[in-house]
VOTITOR-794453 format. One record per atom (N, C-alpha, C): atom name; x, y, z. Coordinates in steps of 0.1 Angstrom, whole numbers, padded with zeros to 4 digits. Layout:
seke	east	north	up
CA	X	Y	Z
...
***
This chain:
seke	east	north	up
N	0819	0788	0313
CA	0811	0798	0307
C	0806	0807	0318
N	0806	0823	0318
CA	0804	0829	0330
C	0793	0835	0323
N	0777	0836	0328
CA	0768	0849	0327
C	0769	0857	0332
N	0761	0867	0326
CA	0760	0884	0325
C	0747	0887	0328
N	0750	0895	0335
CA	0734	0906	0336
C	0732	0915	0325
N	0716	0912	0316
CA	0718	0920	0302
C	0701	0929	0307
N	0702	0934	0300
CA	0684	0941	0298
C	0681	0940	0285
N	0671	0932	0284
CA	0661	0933	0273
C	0650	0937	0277
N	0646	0946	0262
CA	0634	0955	0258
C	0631	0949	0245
N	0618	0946	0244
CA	0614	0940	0234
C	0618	0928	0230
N	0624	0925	0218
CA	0635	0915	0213
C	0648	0920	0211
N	0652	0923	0222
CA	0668	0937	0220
C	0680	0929	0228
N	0689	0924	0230
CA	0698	0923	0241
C	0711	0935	0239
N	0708	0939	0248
CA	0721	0951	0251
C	0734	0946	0259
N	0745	0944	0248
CA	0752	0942	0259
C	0763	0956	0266
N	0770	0952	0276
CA	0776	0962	0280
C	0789	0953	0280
N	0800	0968	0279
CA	0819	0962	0279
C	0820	0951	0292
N	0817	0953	0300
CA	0818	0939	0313
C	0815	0926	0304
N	0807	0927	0293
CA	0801	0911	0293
C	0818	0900	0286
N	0825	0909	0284
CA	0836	0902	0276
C	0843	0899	0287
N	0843	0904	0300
CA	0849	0904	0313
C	0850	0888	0318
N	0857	0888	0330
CA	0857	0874	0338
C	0846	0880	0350
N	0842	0893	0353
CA	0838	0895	0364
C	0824	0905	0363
N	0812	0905	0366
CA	0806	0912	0365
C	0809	0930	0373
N	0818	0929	0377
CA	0821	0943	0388
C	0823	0954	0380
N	0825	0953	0368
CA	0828	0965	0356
C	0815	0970	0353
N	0798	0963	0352
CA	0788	0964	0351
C	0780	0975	0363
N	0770	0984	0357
CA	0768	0992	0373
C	0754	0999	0364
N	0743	1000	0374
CA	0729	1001	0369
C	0735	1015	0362
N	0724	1015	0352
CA	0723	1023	0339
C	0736	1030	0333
N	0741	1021	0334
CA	0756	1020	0323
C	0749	1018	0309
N	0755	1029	0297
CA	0753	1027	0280
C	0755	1014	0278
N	0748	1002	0269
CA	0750	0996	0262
C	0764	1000	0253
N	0772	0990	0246
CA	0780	0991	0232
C	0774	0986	0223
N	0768	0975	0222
CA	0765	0967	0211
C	0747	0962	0213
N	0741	0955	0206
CA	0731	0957	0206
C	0732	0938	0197
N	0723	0934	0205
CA	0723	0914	0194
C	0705	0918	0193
N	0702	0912	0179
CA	0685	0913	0177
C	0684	0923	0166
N	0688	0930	0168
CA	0681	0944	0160
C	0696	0949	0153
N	0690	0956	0143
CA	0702	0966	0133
C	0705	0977	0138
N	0693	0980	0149
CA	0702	0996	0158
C	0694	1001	0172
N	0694	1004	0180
CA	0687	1009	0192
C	0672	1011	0191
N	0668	1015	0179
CA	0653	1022	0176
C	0645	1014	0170
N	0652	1001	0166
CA	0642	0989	0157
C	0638	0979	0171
N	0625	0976	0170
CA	0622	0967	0179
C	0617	0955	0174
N	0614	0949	0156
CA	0606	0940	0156
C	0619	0927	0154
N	0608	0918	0162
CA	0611	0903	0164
C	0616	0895	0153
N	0620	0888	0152
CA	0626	0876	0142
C	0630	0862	0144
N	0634	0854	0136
CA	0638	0844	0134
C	0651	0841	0127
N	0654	0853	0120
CA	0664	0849	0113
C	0687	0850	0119
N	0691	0852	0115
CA	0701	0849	0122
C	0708	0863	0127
N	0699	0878	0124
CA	0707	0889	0134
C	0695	0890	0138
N	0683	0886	0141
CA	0671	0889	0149
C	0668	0882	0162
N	0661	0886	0174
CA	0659	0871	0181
C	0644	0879	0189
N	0638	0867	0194
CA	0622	0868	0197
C	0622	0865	0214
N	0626	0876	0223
CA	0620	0875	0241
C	0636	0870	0242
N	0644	0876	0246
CA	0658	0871	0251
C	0655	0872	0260
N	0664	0856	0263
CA	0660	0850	0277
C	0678	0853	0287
N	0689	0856	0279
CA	0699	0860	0284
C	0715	0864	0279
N	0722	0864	0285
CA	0737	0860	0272
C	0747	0853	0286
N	0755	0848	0278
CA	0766	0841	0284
C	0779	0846	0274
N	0793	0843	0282
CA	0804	0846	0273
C	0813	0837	0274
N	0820	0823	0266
CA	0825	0819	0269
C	0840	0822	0271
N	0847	0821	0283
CA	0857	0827	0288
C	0872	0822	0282
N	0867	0813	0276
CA	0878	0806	0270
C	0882	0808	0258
N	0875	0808	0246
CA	0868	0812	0230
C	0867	0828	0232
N	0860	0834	0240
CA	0855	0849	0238
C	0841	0851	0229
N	0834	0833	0230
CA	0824	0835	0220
C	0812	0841	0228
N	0801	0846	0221
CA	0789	0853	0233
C	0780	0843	0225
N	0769	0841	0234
CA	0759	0832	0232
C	0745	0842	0236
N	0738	0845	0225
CA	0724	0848	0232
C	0713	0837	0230
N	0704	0838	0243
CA	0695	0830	0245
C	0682	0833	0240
N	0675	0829	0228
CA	0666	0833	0228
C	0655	0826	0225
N	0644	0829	0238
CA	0632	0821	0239
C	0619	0815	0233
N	0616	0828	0224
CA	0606	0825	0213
C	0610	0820	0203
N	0621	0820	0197
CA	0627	0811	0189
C	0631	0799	0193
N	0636	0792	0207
CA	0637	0782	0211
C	0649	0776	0205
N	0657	0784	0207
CA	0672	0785	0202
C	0682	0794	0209
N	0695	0795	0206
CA	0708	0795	0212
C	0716	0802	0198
N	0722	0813	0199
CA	0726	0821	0193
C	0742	0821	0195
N	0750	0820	0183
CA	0763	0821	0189
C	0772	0831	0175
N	0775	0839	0187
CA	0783	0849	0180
C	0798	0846	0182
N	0804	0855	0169
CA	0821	0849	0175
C	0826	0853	0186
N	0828	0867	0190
CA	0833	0873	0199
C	0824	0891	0202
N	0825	0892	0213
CA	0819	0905	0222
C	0829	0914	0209
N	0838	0912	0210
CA	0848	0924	0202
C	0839	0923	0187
N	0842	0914	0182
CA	0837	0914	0165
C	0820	0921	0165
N	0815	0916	0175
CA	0803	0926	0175
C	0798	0937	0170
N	0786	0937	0161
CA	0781	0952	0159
C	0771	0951	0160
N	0757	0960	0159
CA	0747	0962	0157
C	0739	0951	0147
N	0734	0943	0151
CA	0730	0939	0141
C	0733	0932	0136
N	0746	0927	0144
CA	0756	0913	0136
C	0748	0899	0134
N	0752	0887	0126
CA	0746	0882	0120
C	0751	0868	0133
N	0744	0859	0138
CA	0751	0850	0144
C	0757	0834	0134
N	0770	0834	0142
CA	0779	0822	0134
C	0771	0811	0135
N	0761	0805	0145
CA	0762	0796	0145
C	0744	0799	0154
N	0736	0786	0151
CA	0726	0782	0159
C	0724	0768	0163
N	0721	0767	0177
CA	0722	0759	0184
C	0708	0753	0188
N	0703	0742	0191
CA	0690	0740	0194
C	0681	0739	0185
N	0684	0741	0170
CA	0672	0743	0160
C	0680	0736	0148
N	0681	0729	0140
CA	0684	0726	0128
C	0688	0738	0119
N	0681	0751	0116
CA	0687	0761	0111
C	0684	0773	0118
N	0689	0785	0109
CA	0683	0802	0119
C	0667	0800	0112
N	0658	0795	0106
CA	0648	0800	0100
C	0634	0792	0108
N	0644	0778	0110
CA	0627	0773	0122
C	0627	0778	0134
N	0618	0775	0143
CA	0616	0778	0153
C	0600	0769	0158
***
């Protein structure tokens, strides 16, 4: 599993086209986001618990193998797993949570 350098603002993780990469070298300061994990669009900032929201991301990973993206997030105290960087949208809902029995505790 290779990480990525992401920026979060608020409860936002932005990713960029490199993150689906093997290499961070595609990545280059203030490159557009594509996709957005946490929020339903660039301009919503509030926090959540539930399974397209997340509370202080702590990071993302991509597994290189799968193509699955994992975000990390902290105030929830959980692990986010999406299918793939490609299937990605705004606001997508994650497959799977890790660390918590379901998306609603924390």
């Amino acid at each position: 599993m290779k990480l990525f350098p992401h920026t979060a603002l608020a409860s936002v993780i932005l990713l960029t086209a490199a993150s689906s990469h093997a290499s961070t070298s595609d990545c280059s300061d203030g490159q557009s986001a594509d996709s957005i994990i946490g929020q339903a669009n660039f301009d919503s900032g509030a926090a959540g618990s539930i399974e397209s929201r997340v509370s202080l991301p702590g990071g993302i990973a991509v597994d290189q193998a799968s193509g699955k993206v994992f975000a990390f997030d902290l105030n929830n105290n959980r692990v986010l797993r999406y299918r793939s960087h490609e299937a990605l949208s705004n606001g997508a809902a994650a497959e799977a949570v890790l660390c918590q029995p379901d998306f609603a505790t924390v």
